[in-house]
C-alpha positions, -999 to +999 in steps of 0.1 A: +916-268-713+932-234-726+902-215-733+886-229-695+915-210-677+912-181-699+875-179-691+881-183-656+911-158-652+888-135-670+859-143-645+883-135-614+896-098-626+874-069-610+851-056-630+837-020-629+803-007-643+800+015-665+781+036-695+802+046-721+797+055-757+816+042-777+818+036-815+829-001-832+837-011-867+834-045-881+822-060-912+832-027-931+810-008-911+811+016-880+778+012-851+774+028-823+775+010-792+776+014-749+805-005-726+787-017-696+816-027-679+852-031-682+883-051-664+919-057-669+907-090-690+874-075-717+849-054-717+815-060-719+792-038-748+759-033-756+745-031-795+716-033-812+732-061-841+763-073-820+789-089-841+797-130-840+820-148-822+854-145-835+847-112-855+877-086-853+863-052-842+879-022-838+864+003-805+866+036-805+859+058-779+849+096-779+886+108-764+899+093-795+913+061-781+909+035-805+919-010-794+918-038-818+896-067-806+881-104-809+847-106-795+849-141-776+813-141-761+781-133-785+747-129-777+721-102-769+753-080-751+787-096-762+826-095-749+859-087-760 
């Protein structure tokens, strides 16, 4: 299946720890959240009222750097 490989070319890149604010808007609102780690593939982030699978979410970081995203894992943390 398609979203198998994806999951597993996603598993394979290297990913690096981290703790970085960052701020995401979804849902016509803008939360504060933390990126735990990143890779060439996602990012993993940390809020208190993460969004659902599927939701469109815009990150922002504090240097101004802004990506438009899916998140394709939900739960207590979630991915994008």
């Amino acid at each position: 299946m398609y979203s198998e490989r994806l999951r597993d070319e996603r598993r394979r890149a290297e990913r690096h720890t981290m703790n970085v604010r960052a701020e995401l808007r979804f849902s016509g609102e803008y939360r504060r959240a933390r990126i735990a780690d990143l890779s060439e593939t996602g990012a993993l982030l940390i809020l208190d009222s993460p969004p659902t699978l599927g939701t469109k979410v815009e990150l922002s970081l504090e240097n101004g750097d802004m990506a438009r995203l899916v998140v394709v894992r939900a739960g207590v943390s979630f991915a994008v």
